[in-house]
N, CA, C and O of each residue as an XYZ file, in Angstrom:
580
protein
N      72.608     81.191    -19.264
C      73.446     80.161    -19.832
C      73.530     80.387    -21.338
O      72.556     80.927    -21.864
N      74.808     79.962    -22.275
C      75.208     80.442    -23.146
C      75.239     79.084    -23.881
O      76.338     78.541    -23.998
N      74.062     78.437    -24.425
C      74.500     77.472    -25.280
C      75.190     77.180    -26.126
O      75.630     76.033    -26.214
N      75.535     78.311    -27.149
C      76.748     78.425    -27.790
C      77.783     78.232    -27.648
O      78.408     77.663    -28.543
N      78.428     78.635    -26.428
C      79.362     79.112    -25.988
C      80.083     77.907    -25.145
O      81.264     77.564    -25.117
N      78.988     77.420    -24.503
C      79.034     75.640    -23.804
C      79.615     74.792    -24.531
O      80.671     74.204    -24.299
N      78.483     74.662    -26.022
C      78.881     73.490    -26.895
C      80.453     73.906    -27.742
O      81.152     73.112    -28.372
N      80.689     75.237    -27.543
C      82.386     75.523    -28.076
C      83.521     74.958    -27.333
O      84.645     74.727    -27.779
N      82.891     74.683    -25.621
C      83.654     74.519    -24.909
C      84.057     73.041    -24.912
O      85.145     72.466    -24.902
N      82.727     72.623    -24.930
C      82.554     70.728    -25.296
C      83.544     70.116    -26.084
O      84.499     69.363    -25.889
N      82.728     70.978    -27.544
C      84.033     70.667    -28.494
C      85.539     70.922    -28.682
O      86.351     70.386    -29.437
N      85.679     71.973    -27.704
C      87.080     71.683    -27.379
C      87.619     70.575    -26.663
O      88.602     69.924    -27.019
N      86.828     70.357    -25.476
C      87.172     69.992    -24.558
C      87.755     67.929    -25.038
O      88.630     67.133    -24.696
N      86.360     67.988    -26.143
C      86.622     66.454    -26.853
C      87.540     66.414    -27.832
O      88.089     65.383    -28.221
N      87.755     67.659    -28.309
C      89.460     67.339    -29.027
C      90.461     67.478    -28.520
O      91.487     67.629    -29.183
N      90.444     67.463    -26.611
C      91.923     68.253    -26.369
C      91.754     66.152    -25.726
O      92.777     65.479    -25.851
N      90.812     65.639    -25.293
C      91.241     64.727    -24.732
C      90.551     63.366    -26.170
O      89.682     62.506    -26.033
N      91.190     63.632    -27.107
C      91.230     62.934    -28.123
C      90.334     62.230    -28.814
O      90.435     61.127    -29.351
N      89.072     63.299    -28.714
C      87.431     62.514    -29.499
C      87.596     63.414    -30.412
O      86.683     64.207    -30.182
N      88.165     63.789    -31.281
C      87.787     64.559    -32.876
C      86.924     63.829    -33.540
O      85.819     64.179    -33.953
N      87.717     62.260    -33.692
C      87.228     61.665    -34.249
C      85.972     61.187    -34.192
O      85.601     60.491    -35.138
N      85.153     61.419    -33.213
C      83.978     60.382    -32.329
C      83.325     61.401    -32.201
O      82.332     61.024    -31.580
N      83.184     63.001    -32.480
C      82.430     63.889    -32.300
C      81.018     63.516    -32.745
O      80.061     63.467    -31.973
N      80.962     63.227    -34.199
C      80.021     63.643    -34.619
C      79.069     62.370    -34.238
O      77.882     62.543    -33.960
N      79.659     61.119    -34.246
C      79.236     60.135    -33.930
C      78.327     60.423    -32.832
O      77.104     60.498    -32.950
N      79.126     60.613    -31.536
C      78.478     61.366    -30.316
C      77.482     62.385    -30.092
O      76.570     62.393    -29.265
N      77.860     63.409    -31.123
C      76.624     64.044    -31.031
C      75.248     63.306    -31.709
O      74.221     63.095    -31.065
N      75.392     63.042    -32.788
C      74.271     62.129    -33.486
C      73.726     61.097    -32.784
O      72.545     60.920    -33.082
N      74.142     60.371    -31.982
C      73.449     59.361    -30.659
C      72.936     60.098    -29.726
O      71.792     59.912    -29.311
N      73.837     61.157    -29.219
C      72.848     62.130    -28.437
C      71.693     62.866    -28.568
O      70.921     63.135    -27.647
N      71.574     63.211    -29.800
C      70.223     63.677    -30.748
C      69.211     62.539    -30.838
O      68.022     62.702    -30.563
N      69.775     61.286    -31.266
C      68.514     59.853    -31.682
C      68.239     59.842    -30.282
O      67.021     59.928    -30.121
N      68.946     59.762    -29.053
C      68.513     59.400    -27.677
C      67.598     60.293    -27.508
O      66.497     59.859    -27.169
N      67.757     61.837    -27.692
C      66.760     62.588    -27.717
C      65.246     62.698    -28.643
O      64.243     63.335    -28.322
N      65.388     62.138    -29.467
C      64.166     62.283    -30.234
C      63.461     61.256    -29.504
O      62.298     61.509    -29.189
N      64.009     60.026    -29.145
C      63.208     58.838    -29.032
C      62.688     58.888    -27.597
O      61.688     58.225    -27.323
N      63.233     59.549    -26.754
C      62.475     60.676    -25.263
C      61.374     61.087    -26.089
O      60.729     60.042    -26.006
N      60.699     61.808    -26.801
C      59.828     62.461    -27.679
C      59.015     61.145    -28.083
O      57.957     61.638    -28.474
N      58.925     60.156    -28.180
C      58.252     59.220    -29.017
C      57.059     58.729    -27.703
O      57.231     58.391    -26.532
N      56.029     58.862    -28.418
C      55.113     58.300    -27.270
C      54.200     57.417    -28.379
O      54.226     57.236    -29.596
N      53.243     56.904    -27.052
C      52.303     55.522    -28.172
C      51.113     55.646    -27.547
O      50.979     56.267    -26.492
N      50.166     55.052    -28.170
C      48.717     54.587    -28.009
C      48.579     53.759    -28.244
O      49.311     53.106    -28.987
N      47.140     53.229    -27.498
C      46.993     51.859    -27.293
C      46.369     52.012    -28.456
O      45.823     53.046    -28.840
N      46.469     50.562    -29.270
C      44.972     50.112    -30.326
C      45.332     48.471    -30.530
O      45.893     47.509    -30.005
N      44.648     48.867    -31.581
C      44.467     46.886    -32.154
C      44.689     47.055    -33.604
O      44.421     47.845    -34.509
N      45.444     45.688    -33.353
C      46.063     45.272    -34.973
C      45.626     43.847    -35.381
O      46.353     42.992    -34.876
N      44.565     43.327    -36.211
C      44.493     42.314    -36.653
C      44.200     41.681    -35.272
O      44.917     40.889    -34.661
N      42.986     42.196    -34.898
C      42.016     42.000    -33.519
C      43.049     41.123    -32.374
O      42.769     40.049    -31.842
N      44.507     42.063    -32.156
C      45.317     41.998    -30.879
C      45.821     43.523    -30.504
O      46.416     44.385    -31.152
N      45.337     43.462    -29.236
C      45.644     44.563    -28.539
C      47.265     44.762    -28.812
O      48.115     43.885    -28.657
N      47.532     46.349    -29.329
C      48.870     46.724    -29.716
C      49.202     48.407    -29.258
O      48.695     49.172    -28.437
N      50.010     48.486    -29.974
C      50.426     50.144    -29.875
C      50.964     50.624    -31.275
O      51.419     49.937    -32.189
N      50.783     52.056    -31.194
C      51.461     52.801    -32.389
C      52.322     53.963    -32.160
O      52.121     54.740    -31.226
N      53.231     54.086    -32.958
C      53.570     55.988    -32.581
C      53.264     56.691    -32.638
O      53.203     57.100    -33.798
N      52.795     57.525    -31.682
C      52.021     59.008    -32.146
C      52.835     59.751    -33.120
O      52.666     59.621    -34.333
N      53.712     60.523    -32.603
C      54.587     61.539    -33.291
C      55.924     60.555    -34.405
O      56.892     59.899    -34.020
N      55.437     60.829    -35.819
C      56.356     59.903    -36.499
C      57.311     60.445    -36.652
O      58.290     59.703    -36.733
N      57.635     62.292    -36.801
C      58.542     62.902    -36.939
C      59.106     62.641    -35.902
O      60.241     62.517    -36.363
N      59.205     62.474    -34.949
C      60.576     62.069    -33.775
C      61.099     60.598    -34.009
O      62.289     60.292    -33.933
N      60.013     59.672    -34.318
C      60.263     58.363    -34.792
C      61.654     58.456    -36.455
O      62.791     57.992    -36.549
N      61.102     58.978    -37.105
C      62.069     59.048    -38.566
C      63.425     60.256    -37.959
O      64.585     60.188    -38.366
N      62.975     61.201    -37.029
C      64.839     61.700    -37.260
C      65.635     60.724    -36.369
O      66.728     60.425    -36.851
N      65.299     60.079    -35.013
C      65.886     59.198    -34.550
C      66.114     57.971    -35.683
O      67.253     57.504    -35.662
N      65.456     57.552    -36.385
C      65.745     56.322    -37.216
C      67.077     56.861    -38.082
O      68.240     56.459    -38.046
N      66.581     57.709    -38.712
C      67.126     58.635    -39.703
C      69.246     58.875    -38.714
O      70.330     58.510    -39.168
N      69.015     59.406    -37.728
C      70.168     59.199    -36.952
C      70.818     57.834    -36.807
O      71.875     57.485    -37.332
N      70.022     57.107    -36.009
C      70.764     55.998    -35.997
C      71.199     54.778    -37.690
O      71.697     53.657    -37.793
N      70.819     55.509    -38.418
C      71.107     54.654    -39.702
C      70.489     53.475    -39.852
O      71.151     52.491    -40.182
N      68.784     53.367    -39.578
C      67.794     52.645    -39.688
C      66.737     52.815    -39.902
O      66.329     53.974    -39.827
N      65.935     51.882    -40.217
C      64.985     52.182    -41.320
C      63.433     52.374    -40.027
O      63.304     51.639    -39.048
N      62.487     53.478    -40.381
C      61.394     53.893    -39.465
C      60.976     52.640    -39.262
O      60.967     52.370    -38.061
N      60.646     51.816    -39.915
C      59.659     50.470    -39.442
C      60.548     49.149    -38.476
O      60.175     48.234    -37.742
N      62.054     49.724    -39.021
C      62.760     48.956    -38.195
C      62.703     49.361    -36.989
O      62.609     48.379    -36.252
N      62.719     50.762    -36.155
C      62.809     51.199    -35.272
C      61.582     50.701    -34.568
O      61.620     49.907    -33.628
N      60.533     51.196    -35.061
C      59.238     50.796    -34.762
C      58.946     49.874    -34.256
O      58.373     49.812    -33.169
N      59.269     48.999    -34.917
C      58.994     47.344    -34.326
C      59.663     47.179    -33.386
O      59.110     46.486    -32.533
N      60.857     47.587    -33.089
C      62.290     47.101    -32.005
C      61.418     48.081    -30.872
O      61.801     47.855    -29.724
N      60.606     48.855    -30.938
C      60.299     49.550    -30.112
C      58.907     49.125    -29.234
O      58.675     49.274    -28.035
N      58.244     48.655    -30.096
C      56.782     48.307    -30.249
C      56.418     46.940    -30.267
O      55.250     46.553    -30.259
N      57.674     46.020    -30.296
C      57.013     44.589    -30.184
C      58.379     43.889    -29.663
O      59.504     44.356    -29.482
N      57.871     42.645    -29.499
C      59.140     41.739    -28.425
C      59.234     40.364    -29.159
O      58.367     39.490    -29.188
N      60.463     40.355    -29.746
C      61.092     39.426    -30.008
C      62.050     38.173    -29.492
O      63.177     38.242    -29.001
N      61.221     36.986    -29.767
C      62.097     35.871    -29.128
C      62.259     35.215    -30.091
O      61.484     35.085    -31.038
N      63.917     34.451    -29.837
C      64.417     33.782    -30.918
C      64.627     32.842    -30.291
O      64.938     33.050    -29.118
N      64.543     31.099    -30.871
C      64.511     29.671    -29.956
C      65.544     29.157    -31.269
O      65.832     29.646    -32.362
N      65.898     27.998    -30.587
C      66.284     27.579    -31.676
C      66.108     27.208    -33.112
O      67.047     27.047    -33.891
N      64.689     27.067    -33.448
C      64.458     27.170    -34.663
C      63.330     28.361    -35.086
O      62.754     28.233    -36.166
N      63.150     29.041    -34.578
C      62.194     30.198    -34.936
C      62.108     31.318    -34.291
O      62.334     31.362    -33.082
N      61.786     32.336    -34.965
C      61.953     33.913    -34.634
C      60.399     34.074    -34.161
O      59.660     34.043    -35.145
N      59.718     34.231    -32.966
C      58.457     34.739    -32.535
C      58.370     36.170    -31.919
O      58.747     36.638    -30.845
N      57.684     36.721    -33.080
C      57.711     38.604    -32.532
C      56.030     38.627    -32.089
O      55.075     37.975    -32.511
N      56.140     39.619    -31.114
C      54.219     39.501    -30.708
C      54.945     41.019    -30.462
O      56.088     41.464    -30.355
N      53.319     41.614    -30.438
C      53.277     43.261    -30.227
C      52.878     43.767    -28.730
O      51.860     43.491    -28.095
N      53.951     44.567    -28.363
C      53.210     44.671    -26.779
C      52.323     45.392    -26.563
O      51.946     46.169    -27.440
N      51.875     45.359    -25.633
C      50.098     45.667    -25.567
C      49.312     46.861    -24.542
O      48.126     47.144    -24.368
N      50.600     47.392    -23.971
C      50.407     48.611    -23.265
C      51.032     49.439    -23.381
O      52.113     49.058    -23.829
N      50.990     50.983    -23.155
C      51.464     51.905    -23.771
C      52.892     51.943    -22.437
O      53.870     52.615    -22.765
N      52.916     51.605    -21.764
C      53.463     51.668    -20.118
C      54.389     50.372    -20.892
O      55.572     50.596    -20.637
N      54.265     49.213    -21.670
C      55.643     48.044    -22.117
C      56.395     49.178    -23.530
O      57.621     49.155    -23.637
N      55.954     49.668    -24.057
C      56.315     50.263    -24.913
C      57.269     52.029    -24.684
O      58.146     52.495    -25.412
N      56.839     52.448    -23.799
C      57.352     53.259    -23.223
C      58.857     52.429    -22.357
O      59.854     53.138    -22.221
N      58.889     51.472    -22.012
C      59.931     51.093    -20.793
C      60.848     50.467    -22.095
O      62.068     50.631    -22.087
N      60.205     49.771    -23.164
C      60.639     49.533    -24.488
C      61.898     50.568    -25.428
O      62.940     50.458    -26.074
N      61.300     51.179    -25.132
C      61.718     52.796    -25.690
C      62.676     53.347    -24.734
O      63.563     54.001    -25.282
N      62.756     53.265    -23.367
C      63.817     53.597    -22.567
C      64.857     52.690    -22.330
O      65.992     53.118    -22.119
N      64.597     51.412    -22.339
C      65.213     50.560    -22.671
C      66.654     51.093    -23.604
O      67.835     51.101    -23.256
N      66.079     51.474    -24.775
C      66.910     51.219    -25.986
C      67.396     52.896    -25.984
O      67.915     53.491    -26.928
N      67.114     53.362    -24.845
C      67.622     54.954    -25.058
C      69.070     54.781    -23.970
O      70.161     55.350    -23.949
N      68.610     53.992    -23.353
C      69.832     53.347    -22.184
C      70.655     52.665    -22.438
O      71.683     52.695    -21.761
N      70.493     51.621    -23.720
C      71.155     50.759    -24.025
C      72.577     51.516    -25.332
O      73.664     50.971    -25.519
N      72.082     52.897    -26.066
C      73.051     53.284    -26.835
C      73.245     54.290    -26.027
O      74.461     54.258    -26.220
N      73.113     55.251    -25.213
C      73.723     55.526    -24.268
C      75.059     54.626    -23.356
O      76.266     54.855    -23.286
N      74.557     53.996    -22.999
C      75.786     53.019    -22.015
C      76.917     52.499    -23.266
O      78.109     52.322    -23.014
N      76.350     52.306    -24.558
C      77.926     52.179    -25.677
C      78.207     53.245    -25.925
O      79.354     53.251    -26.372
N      77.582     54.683    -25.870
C      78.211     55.318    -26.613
C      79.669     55.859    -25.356
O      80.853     56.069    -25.620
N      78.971     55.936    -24.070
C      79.618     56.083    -23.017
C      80.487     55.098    -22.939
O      81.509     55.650    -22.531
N      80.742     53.805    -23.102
C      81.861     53.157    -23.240
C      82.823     53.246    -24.444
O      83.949     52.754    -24.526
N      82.095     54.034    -25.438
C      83.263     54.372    -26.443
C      83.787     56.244    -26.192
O      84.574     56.923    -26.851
N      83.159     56.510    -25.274
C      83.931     57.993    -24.988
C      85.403     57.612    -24.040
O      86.506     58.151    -24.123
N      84.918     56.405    -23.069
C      86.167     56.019    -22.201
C      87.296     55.461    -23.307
O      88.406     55.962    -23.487
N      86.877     54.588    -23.829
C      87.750     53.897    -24.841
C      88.230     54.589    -25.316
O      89.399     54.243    -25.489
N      87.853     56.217    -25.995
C      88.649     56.847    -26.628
C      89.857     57.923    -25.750
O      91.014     58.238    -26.029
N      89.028     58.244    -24.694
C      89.888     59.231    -23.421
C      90.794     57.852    -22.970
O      91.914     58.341    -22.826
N      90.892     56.670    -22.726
C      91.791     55.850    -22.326
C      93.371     55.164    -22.846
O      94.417     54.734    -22.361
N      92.389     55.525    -24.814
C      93.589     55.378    -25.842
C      94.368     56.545    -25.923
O      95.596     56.555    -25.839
N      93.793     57.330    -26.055
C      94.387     58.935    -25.743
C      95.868     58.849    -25.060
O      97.021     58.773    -25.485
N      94.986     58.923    -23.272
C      96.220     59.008    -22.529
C      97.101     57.898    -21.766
O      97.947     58.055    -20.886
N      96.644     56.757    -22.367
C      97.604     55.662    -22.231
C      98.932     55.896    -21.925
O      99.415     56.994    -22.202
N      99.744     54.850    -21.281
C     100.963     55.464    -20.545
C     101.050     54.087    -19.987
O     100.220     53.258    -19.614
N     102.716     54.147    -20.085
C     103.322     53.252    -19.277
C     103.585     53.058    -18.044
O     103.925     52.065    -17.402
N     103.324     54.468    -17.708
C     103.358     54.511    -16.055
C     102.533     54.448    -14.885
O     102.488     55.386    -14.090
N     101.865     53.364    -14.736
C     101.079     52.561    -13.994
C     100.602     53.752    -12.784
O      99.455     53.614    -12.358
N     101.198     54.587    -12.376
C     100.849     55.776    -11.297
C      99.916     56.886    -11.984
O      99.080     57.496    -11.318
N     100.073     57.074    -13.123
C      99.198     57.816    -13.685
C      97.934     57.395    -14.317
O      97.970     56.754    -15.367
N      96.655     57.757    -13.669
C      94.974     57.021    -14.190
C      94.071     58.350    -14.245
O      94.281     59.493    -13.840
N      93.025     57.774    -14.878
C      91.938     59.142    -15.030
C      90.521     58.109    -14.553
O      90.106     57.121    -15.159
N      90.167     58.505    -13.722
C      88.894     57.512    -13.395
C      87.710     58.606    -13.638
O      87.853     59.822    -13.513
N      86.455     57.897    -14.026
C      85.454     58.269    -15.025
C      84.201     57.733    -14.222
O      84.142     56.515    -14.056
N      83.143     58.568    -13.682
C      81.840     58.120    -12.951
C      80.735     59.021    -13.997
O      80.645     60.215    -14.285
N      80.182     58.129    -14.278
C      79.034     58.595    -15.214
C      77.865     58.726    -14.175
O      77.155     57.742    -13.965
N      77.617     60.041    -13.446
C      76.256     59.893    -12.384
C      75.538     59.426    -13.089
O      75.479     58.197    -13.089
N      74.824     60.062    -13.842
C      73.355     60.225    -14.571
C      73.275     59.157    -14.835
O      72.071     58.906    -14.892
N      74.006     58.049    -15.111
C      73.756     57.177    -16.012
C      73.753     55.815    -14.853
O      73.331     54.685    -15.099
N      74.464     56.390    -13.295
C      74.755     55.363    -12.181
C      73.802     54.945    -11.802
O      73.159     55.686    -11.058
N      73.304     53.735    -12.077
C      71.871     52.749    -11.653
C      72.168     51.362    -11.516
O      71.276     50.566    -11.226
């Protein structure tokens, strides 16, 4: 297999059906989704409550670094659970490496499934048409759950 040669094809393939614009975007979510696959945790304690940390920070900062957020922001969104009530914000830290991991897939699924709704959005504006007989229907396996 010719990785080169693949990703030439890709990039054609997203400018012939009208993602020029959304390339880089796309690739750069595809990279943060990938680093944050790479992010694993350990258990410890913080201010005598059972917590977690990131092992590997370099996968933590280029995913942050990608998505245009700050490492500690990521961190936390990753590493602790936030509830908001009507008058107060209560964040607690989760406490197994197994909530933090599903934490982390969570949010690898969650910009995945937009970025995949903005690839349709853009293949849909593309070939828009008045003529109700002509459609392009779109099954995302990998992503079918």
């Amino acid at each position: 297999i010719d990785d080169s040669e693949l990703y030439y094809e890709m990039d054609e393939a997203m400018a012939a059906v009208g993602l020029d614009g959304l390339k880089s975007e796309i690739y750069g979510i595809v990279a943060a989704i990938l680093h944050l696959g790479n992010i694993t945790f350990t258990k410890t304690k913080k201010k005598g409550q059972d917590a977690c940390t990131v092992d590997n920070k370099s996968a933590l900062s280029s995913a942050a670094s990608l998505l245009s957020v700050s490492e500690k922001a990521l961190e936390d969104a990753i590493t602790h659970r936030t509830r908001i009530t009507r008058t107060d914000t209560l964040k607690s830290p989760l406490v197994s490496v197994n909530e933090c991991d599903k934490s982390r897939d969570a949010l690898s699924k969650a910009l995945y499934a937009r970025m995949f709704q903005k690839v349709v959005d853009g293949i849909n504006d593309t070939i828009h048409t008045e003529n109700a007989e002509l459609s392009l229907g779109v099954l995302d396996i990998y992503g079918f759950e």
